[in-house]
N, C-alpha and C positions, 0 to 999 in steps of 0.2 A: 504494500500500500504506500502510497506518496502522501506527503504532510501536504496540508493544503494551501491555497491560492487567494493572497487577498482580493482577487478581483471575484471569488465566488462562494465562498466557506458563509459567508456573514448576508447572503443574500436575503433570506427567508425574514431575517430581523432588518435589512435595509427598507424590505416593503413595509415590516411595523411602524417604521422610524417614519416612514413617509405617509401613512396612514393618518388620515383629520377628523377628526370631531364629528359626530360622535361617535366614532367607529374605530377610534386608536385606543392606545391602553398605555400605561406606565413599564416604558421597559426600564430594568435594571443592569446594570455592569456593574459587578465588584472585581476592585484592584486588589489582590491576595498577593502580601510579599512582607519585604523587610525594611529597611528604613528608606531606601532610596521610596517609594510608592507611600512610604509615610507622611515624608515630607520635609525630610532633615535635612535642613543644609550643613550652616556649619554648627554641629554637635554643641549645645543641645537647641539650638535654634531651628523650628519648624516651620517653615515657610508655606504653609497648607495651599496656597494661591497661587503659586510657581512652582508647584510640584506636577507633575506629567497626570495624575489621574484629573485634578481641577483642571488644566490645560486640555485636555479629551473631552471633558465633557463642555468646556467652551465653545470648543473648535465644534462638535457633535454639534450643538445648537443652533453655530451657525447654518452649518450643513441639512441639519431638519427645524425648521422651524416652528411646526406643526407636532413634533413630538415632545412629548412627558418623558424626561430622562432622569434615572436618579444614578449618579457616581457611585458607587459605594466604596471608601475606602477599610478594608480589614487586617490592613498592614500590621506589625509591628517590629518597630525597630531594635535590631539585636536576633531576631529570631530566624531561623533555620527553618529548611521543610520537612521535616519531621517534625517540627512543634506545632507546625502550620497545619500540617497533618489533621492534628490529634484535634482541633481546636475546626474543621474543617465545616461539619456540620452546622454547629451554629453559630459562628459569624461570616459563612459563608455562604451554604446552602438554604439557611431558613431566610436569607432575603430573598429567594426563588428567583437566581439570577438568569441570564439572558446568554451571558455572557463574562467568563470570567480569565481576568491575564493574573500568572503566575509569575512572580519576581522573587527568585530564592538564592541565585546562583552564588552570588557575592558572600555570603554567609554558608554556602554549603559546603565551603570546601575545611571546614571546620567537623562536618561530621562525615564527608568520603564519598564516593560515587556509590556505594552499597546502598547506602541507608538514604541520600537520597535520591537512589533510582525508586526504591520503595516507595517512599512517602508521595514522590509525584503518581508513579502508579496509583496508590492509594485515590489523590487527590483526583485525577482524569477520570481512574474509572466511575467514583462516586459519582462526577460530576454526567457523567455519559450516561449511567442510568438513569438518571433525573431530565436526561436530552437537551442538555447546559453545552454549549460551546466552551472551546479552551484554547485558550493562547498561552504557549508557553514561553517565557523571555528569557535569552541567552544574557550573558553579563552586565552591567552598568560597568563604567570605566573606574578601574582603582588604581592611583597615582602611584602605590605603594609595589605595585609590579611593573613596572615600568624599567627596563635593561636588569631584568631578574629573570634568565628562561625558565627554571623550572617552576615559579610561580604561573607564570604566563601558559604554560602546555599546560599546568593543574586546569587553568579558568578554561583553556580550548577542549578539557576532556568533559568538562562540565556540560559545556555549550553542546561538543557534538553525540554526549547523551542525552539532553534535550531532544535537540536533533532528533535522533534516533526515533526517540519515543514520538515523537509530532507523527512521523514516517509510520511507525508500528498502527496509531491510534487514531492514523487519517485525520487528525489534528492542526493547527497551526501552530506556527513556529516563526518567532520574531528575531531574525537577528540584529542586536543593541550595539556591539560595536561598530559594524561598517557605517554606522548613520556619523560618525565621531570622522569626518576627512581632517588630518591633523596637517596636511602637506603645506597650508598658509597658514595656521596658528597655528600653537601646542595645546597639546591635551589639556593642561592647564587651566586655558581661559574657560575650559568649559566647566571647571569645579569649582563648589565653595567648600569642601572637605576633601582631603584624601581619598575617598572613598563615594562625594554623596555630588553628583550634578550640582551645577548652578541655575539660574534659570534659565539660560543658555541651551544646557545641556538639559533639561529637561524639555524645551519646548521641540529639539530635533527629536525626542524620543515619540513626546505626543503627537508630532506631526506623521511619525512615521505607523503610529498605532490606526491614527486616520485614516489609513490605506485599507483598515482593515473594512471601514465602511465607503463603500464606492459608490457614486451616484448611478 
């Protein structure tokens, strides 16, 4: 099976999205991940308003006019997907979402490719019997790997079992870095942490999630 195509995976919710009064309904998207989807810029400042989930559903609103959209953000900062996991049901599921992006990678490599191939397993398949779309998101940029390879191979094993799994679960799959062209600035400009986007780097992220709804 091939991971799927922003120009058709989100179709079924684009006619939602376009649908008017009185014949539309409240679609939901929750953001599931870790501090970057939280909103952290620089540690412990939260930037809720320059953070890539409020920027989506911005940009969403321009794009449908006519739609009821609620963001949901279930992030939290510090956590892993296995916590995420565990915690999956209900601050994830009982909003009866539409549509949900997974942001864990950054933090996963704290608990290994084992544990969390699992937990994403875990999280997809929940989400697939419920007939929940999934986006899953390859890394946010961390400064701290940066002319370190075996850091840097750990984040590409990460990503390309993402990957994998989009492929296995006919799923999507985001990749986060290539949206970061560093050939005319450094990575840099686009942080306000180590670790966390600026609002910079978050709005190439949201732009790029955009694709996921096509007119």
């Amino acid at each position: 099976m091939m991971s799927a195509s922003p120009a058709h995976y989100l179709t079924d919710l684009v006619a939602e999205l376009q649908t008017q009064w009185p014949n539309n309904r409240t679609v939901n998207i929750v953001c599931h991940g870790h501090s970057v989807p939280s909103g952290y810029f620089a540690t412990p400042f939260v930037d809720t308003f320059n953070a890539y989930p409020h920027l989506l559903h911005r940009a969403l609103k321009d794009r449908f006019p006519f739609a009821v959209i609620n963001v949901i953000v279930s992030a939290r900062g510090g956590e892993s997907s296995d916590e995420g996991a565990i915690r999956f049901e209900r601050d994830v599921l009982d909003h009866h979402p539409d549509v949900i992006f997974i942001d864990y990678v950054l933090n996963d490599r704290r608990i290994g490719l084992y544990s969390a191939e699992k937990a994403h397993r875990s999280m997809i398949e929940r989400a697939l019997d419920e007939e929940i779309k999934v986006v899953l998101m390859s890394h946010t940029p961390d400064l701290r790997v940066m002319g370190n390879e075996s850091e840097t191979r750990k984040l590409a094993a990460f990503d390309a079992q993402l990957s994998s799994l989009a492929q296995e679960y006919g799923i999507a799959y985001q990749d986060v870095p290539s949206l970061f062209d560093v050939t005319d600035q450094l990575l840099g400009d686009y942080m306000s942490w180590p670790n966390h986007p600026n609002a910079q780097g978050h709005a190439l992220i949201a732009r790029a999630l955009l694709r996921w709804f096509p007119l």
